[in-house]
C-alpha positions as CSV (number, residue, x, y, z in Angstrom):
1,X,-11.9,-5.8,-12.1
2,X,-13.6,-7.4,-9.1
3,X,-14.7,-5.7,-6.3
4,X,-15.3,-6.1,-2.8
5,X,-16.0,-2.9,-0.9
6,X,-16.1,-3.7,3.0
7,X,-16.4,-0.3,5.0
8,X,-20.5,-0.4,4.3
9,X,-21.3,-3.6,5.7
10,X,-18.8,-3.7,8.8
11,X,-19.0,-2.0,12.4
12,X,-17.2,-1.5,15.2
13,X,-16.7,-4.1,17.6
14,X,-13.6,-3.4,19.7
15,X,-9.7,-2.0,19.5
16,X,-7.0,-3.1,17.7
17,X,-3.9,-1.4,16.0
18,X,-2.1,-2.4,12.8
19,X,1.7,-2.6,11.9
20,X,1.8,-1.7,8.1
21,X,5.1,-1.4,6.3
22,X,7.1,1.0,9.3
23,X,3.8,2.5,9.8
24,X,1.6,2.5,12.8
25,X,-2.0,2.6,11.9
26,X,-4.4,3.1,14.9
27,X,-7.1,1.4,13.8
28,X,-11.1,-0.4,15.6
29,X,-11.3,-4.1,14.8
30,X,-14.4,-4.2,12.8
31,X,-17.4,-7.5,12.4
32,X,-19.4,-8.2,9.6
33,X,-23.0,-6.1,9.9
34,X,-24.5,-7.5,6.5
35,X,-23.9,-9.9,3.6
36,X,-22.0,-8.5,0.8
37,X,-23.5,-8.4,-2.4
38,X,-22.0,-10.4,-4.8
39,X,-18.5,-8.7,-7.1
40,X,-19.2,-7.9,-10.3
41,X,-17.6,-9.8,-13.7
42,X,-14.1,-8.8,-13.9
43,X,-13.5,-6.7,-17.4
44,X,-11.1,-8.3,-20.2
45,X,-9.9,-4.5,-20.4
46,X,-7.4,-2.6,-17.9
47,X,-9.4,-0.4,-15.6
48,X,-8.6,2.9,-13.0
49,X,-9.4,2.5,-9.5
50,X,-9.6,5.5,-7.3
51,X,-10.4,5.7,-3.3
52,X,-13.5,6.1,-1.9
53,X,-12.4,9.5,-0.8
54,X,-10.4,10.3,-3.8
55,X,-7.1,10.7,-2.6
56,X,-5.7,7.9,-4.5
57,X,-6.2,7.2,-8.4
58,X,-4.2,3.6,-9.8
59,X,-4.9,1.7,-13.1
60,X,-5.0,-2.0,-12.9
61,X,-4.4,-4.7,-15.5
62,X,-7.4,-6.8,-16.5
63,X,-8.3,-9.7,-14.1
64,X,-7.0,-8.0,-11.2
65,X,-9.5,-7.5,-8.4
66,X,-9.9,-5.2,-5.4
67,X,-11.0,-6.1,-1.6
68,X,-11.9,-2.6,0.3
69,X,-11.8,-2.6,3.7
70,X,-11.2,1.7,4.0
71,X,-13.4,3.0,7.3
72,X,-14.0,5.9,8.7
73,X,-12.2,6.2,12.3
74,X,-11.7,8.9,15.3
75,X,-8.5,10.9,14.8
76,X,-6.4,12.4,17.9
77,X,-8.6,15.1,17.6
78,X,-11.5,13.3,17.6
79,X,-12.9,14.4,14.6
80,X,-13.2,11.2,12.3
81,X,-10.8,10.7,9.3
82,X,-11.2,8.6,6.6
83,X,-8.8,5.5,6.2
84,X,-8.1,3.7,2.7
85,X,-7.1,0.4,3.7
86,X,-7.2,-1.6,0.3
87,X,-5.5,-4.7,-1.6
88,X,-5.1,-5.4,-5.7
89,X,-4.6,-8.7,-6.0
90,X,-3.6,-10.1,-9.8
91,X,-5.1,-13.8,-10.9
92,X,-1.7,-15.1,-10.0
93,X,-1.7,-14.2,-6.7
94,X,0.5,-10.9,-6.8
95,X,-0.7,-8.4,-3.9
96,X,-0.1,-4.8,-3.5
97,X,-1.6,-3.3,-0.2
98,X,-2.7,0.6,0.0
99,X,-3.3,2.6,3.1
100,X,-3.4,6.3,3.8
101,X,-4.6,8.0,6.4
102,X,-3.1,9.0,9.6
103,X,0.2,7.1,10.6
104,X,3.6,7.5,12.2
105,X,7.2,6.4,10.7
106,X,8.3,3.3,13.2
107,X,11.4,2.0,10.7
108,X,13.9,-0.2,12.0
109,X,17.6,0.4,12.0
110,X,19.4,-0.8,8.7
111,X,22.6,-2.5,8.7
112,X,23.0,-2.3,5.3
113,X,20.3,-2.1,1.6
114,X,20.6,-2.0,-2.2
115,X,18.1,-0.7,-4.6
116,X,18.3,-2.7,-7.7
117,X,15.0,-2.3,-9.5
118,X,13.1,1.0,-10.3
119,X,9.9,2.4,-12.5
120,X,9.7,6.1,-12.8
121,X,6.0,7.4,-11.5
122,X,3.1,10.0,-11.9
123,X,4.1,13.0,-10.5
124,X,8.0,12.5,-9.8
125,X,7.2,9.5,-7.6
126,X,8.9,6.1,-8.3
127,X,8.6,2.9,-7.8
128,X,11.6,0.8,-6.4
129,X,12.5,-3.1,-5.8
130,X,15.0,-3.0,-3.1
131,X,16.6,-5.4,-0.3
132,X,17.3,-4.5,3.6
133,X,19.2,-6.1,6.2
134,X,18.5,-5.5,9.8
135,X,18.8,-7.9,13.3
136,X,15.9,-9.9,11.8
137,X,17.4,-10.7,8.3
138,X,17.4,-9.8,4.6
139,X,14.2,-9.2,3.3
140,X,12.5,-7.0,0.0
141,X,10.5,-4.7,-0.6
142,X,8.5,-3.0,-3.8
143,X,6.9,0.2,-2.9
144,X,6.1,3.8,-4.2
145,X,8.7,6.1,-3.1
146,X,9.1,9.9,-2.7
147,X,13.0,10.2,-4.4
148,X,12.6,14.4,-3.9
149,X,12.2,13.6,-0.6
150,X,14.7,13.3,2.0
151,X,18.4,12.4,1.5
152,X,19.2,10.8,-1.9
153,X,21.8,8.6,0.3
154,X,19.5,7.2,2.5
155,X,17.4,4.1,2.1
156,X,14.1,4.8,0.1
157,X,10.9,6.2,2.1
158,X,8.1,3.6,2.1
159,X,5.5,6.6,3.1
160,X,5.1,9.1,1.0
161,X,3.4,12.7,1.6
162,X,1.8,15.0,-1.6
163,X,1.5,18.5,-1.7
164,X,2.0,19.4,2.0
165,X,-1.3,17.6,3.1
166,X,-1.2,16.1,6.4
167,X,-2.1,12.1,5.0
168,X,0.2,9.4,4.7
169,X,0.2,7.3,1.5
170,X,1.7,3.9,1.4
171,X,1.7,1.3,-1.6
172,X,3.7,-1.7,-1.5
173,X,4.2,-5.2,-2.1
174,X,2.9,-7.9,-0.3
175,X,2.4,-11.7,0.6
176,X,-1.1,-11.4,0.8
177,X,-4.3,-9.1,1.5
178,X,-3.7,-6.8,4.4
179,X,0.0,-6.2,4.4
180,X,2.1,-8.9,5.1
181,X,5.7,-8.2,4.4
182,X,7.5,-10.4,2.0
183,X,9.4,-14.1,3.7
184,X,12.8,-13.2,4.4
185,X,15.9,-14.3,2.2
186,X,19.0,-16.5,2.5
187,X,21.4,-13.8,1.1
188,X,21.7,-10.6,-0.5
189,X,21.9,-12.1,-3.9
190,X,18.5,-14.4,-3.4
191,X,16.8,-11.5,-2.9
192,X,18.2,-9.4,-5.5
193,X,17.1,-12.4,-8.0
194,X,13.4,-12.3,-6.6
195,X,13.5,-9.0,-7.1
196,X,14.3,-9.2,-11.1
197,X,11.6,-11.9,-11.1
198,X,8.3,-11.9,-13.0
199,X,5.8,-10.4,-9.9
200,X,7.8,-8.0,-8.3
201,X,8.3,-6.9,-12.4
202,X,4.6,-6.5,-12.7
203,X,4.1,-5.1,-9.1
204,X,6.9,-2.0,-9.8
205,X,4.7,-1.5,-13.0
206,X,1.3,-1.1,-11.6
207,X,2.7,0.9,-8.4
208,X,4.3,3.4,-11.0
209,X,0.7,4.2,-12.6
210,X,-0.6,5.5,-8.8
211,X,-1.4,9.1,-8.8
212,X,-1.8,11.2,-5.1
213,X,-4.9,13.3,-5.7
214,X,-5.1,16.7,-3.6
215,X,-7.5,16.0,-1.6
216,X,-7.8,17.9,2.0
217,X,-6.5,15.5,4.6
218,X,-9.9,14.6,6.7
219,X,-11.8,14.5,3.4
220,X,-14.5,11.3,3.7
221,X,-16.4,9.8,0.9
């Protein structure tokens, strides 16, 4: 497993804000401060990553690396609060993207959305492949997913809560480090057959193996 670990060797430079996934993540555009030492030799073995903070624990197949870019940033209360901002990418290019932290739900209105692919999860999570049409198309998604949560005839939850503490967790697909949602489809059926598709298969399975640790809410490394 290769790793890059970012929130050392960056500071604060200015203010930004980041869209990730329907949530809204308040966030300081950071600059490089020092050279990063070099990653270590990825291990032929499959290997457990957990957050810097330890709210997070997810096992990743051999080859797969991590780039850590989780920082420490002012809350509304202006006490700081740690935020895990992290991407497993596999040698083929498949990325997942993690945050948690502080966040608020900003999902768009659905005209219609299937669920046609699902991997049951630590602690009665799950991780689902699903498709959603709004005004801007049909696109997918493969996320971790709360199904206790909510109503079981809604669309699935792409943030997910754990034991009443006050931290968002997200995990989910995407088209590259940082978050970026997956291209949008012709039709319901082309995205239903991406979905069934070799990366999105190994993405549900490594997104089942996340466990939510219950860790106190402004905990920091």
């Amino acid at each position: 497993m290769r790793f890059r670990n970012h929130s050392t060797a960056r500071a604060a430079a200015g203010a930004g804000a980041l869209i990730v996934a329907g949530v809204f993540v308040g966030s300081t555009v950071l600059a490089d401060a020092a050279a990063e030492p070099a990653p270590p030799a990825a291990s032929d073995e499959a290997q457990q990553f957990t957050t810097q903070n330890g709210t997070m624990r997810i096992a990743l197949p051999a080859g797969w690396s991590v780039d850590d870019e989780s920082r420490a940033e002012p809350g509304d209360d202006g006490q700081l609060r740690w935020q895990n901002l992290v991407t497993f990418t596999a040698p083929d290019g498949t990325a997942l993207f993690y945050y948690d932290g502080t966040g608020s739900d900003t999902g768009i209105p659905l005209h219609d959305w299937g669920v046609t692919e699902r991997a049951e999860g630590r602690q009665g999570l799950e991780a689902v492949g699903w498709w959603q049409q709004t005004d801007h198309g049909i696109s997918a998604d493969v996320m971790l997913t709360d199904p206790a949560a909510g109503d079981p005839d809604a669309p699935p939850a792409g943030v997910v809560t754990h034991e009443g503490i006050e931290r968002n967790h997200v995990l989910r697909m995407s088209a590259d480090a940082g978050g970026t949602p997956i291209p949008q489809f012709a039709s319901t059926a082309e995205a239903e057959q991406w979905l069934a598709g070799r990366a999105p298969q190994q993405a549900l399975a490594v997104i089942s193996s996340a466990e939510l640790l219950p860790v106190p809410g402004d905990a920091l490394p």
